[in-house]
C-alpha positions as CSV (number, residue, x, y, z in Angstrom):
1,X,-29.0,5.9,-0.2
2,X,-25.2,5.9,0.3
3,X,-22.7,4.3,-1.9
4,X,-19.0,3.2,-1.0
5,X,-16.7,4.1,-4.2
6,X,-13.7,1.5,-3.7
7,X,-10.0,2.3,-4.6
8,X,-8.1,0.1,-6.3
9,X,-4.6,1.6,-7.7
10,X,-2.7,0.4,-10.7
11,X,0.1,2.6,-9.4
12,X,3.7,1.7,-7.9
13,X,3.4,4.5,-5.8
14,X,0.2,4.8,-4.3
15,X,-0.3,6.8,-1.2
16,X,-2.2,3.8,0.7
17,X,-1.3,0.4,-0.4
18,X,1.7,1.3,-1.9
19,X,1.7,-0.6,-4.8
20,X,0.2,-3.5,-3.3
21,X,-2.7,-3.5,-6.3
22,X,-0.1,-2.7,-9.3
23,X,-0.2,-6.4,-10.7
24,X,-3.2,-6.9,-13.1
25,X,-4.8,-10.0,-11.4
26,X,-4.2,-8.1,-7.3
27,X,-6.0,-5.0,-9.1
28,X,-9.1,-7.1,-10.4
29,X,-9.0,-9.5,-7.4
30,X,-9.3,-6.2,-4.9
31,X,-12.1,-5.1,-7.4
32,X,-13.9,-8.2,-7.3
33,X,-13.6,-8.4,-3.3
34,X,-14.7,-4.7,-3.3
35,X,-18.3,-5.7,-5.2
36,X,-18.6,-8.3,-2.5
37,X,-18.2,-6.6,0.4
38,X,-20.6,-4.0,-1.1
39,X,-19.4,-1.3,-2.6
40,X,-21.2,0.5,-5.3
41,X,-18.6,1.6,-7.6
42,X,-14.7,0.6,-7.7
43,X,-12.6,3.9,-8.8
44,X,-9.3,2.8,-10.7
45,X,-6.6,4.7,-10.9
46,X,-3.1,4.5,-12.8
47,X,-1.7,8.0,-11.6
48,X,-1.9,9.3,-8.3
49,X,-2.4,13.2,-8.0
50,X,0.5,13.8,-5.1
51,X,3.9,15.3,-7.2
52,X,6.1,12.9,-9.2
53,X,7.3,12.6,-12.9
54,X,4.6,12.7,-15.6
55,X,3.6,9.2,-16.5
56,X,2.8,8.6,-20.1
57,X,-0.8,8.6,-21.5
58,X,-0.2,5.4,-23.3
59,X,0.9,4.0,-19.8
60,X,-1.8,4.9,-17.9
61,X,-4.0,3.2,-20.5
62,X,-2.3,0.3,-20.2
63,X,-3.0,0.3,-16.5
64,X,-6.7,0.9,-16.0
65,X,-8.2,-0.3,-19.7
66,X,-7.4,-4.1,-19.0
67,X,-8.9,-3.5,-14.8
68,X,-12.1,-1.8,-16.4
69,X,-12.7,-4.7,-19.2
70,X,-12.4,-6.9,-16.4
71,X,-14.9,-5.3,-13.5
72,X,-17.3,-3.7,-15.6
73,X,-19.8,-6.6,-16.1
74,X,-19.6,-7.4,-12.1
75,X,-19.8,-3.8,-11.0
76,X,-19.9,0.0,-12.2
77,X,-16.4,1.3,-12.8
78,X,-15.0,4.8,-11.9
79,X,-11.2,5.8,-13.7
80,X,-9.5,8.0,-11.3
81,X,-7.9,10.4,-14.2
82,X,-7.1,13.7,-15.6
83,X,-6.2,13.0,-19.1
84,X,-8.9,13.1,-21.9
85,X,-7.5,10.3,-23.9
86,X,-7.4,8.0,-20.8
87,X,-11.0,8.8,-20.2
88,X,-12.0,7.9,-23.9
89,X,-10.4,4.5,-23.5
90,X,-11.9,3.9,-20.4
91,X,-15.6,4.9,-21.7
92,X,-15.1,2.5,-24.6
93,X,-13.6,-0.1,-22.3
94,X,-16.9,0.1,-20.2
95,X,-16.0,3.0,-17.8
96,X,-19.6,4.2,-16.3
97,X,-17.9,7.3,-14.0
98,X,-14.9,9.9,-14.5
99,X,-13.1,11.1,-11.5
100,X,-11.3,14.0,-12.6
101,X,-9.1,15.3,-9.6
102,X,-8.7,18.9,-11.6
103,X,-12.8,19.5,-11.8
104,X,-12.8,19.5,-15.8
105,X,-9.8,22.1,-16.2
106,X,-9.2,20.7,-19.8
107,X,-11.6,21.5,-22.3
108,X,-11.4,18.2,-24.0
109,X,-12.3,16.5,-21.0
110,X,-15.7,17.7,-20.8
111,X,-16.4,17.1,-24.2
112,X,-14.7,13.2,-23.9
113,X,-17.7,13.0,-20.9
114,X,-20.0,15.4,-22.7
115,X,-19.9,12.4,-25.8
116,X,-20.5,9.4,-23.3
117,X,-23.0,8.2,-21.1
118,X,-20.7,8.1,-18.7
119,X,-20.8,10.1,-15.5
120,X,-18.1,13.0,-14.0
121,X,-16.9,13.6,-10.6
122,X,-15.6,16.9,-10.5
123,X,-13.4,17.7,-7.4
124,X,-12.1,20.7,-6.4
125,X,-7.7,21.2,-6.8
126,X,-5.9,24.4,-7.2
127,X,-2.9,23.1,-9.2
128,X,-1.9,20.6,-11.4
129,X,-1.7,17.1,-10.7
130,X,1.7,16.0,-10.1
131,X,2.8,19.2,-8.9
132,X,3.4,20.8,-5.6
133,X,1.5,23.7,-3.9
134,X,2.7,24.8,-0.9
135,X,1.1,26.4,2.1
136,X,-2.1,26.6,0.4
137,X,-4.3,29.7,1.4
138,X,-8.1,30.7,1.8
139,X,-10.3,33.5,3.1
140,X,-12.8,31.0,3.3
141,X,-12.1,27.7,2.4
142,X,-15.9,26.4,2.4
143,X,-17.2,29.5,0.4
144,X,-14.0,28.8,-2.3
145,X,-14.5,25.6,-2.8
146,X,-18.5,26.0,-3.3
147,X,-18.3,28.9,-5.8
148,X,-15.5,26.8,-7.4
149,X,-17.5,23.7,-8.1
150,X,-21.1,25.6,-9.0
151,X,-18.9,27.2,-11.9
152,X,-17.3,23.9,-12.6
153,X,-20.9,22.3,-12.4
154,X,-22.7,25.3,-14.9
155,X,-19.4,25.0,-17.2
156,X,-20.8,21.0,-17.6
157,X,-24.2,21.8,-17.8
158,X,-23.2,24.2,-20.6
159,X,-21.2,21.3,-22.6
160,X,-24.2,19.5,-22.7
161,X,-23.4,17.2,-19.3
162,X,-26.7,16.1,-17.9
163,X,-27.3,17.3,-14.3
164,X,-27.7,13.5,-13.4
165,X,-24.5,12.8,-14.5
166,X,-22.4,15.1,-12.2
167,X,-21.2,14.5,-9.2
168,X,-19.1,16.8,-6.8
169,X,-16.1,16.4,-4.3
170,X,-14.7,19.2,-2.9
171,X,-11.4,17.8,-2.3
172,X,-10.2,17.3,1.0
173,X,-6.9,17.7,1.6
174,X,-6.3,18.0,-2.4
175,X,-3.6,21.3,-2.2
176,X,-5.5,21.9,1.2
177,X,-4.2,21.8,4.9
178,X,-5.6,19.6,7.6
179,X,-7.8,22.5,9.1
180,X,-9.0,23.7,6.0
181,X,-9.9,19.6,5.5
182,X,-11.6,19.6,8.9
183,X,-13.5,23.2,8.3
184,X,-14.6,21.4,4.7
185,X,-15.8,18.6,6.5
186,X,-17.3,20.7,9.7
187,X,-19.3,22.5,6.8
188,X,-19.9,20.4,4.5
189,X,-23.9,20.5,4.3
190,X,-23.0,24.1,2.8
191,X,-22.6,22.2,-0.4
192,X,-25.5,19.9,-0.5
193,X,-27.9,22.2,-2.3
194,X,-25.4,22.5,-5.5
195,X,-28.0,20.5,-7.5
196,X,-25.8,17.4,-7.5
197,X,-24.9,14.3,-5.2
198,X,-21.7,15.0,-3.0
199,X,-18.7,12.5,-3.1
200,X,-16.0,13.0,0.0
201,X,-12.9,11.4,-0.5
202,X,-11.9,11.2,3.3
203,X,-10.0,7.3,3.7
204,X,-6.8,7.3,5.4
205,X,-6.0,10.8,4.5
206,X,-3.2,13.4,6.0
207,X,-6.1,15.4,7.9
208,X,-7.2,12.4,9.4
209,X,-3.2,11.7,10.2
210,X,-2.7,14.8,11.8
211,X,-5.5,15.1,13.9
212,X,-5.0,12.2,15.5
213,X,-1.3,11.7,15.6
214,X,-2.0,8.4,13.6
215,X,0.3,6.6,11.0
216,X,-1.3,5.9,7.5
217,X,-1.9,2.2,8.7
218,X,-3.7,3.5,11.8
219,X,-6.3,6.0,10.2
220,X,-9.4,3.5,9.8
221,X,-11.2,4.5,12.6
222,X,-11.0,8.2,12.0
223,X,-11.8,8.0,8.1
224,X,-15.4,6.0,9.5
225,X,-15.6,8.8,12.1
226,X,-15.9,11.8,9.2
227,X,-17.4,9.4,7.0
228,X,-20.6,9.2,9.4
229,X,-20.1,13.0,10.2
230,X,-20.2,13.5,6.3
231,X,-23.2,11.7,6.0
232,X,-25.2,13.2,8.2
233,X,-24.2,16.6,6.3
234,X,-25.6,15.1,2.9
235,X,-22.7,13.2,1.5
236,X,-23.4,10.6,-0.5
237,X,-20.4,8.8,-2.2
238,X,-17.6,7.6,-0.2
239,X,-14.4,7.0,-2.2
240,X,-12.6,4.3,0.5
241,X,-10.0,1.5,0.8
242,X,-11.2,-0.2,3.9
243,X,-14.7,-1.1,2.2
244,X,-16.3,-3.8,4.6
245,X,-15.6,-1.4,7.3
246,X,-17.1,1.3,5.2
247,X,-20.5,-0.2,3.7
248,X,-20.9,-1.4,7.8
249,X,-20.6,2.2,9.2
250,X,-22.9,3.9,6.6
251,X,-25.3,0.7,6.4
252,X,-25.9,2.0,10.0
253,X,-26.6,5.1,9.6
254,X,-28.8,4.1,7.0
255,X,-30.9,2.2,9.3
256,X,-30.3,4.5,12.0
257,X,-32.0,7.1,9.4
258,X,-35.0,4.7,8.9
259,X,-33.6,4.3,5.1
260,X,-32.6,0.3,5.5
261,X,-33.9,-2.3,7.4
262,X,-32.0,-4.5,9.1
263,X,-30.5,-7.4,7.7
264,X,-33.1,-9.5,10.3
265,X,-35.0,-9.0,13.3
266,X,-34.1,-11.7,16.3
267,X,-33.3,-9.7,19.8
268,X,-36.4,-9.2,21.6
269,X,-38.5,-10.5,18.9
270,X,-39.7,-14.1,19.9
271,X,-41.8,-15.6,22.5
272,X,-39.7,-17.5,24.4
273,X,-37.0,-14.8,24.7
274,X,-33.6,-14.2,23.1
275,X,-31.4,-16.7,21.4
């Protein structure tokens, strides 16, 4: 089955809502909303990875901690984060999932997860977070990226990760261009046979932007559009803002793929006709 991962930022400076979710009470209210409308995880985030000024560990604590506490007894919670000490707190808040935008570069990291039950997504970045990388280049962006997150997936394993436990995202447009995000996406069933469930991070994104010539506040249709696409390729985790729009498209193809039934059964099903 598919499963819509909603974003919810405790940042000022967040590339999408731009700090519409800082507040505490919008950042659980978005949450809660998120669970209704379907989605299967909410990701929370205090840092965003685009290039700024560090922000201290302590203070990104005190951004997602109090948002986990609050949504983890109505739905599983993701922490959007790089830092090891952040992850810890978030486990022991009630943190079920790790999204670590650097694909377990610190050492510490994997043994924070490695001590937990909880899960990792490890997605695939060339530099730092909060750091530029300009122009970035690739022989082959699809066959990078793969061989990058196998030996970021056997480097888990190793730890002591359980295989269920892991989940990938190569990283679109994370120190990538918009046609190495559309070849990533084009190819994207080269990565299904990893050995664990693939997450695309697609909604609202630059590649989506510049394909289409659409402004940030434009880009829902296209982010659907290569969400289907990435379905169909074996993606299986959709990290999204626009979440009723979201669960609807991939509900769809769900049923389209004989995997759902339909929510009920009325055209061309009584007697007497339609309603």
């Amino acid at each position: 089955m598919l499963a819509v991962m909603a974003i919810v930022n405790r940042t000022p400076d967040s590339f999408y809502d731009r700090g519409a979710t800082f507040a505490l009470d919008a950042a659980v209210a978005a949450g809660v909303a998120a669970a209704e409308a379907g989605a299967g995880y909410v990701d929370v985030g205090g840092v965003k990875f685009a290039p700024g000024p560090p922000v201290p560990v302590d203070e990104e604590i005190a951004r997602v901690v109090p948002v986990v506490r609050e949504l983890s007894p109505i739905v599983p919670v993701s922490v959007d984060t790089f830092q090891p000490a952040v992850a810890r707190a978030a486990i022991a808040a009630g943190a079920t999932v790790i999204n670590d935008t650097t694909g377990l570069r610190d050492p510490e990291m994997v043994a924070v997860v490695a001590d937990s039950d909880a899960s990792i997504v490890i997605a695939h970045s060339l530099a730092p977070p909060r750091t530029s990388y300009p122009q970035p280049q690739y022989d082959d962006v699809v066959a990078e990226v793969r061989e990058a997150l196998r030996s970021r997936r056997e480097a888990a394993l190793a730890a002591g990760i359980a295989p269920d436990r892991i989940i990938l995202d190569p990283g679109h447009d994370l120190n990538k261009n918009t046609l190495h995000s559309l070849e990533l996406t084009r190819r994207l069933g080269e990565l299904a046979d990893l050995g664990s469930p693939l997450l695309v991070a697609l909604s609202n994104k630059d590649f989506v932007g510049e394909t289409l010539d659409r402004a940030r506040g434009d880009r829902v249709a296209g982010s659907l559009a290569a969400a289907v696409f990435c379905a169909l390729q074996g993606a299986r985790i959709f990290r999204a803002h626009n979440v009723p729009e979201t669960v609807d498209a991939l509900r769809m193809v769900e049923a389209i793929l004989g995997w759902r039934e339909p929510a009920y059964l009325r055209h061309n099903m009584r007697p007497e006709g339609n309603d």
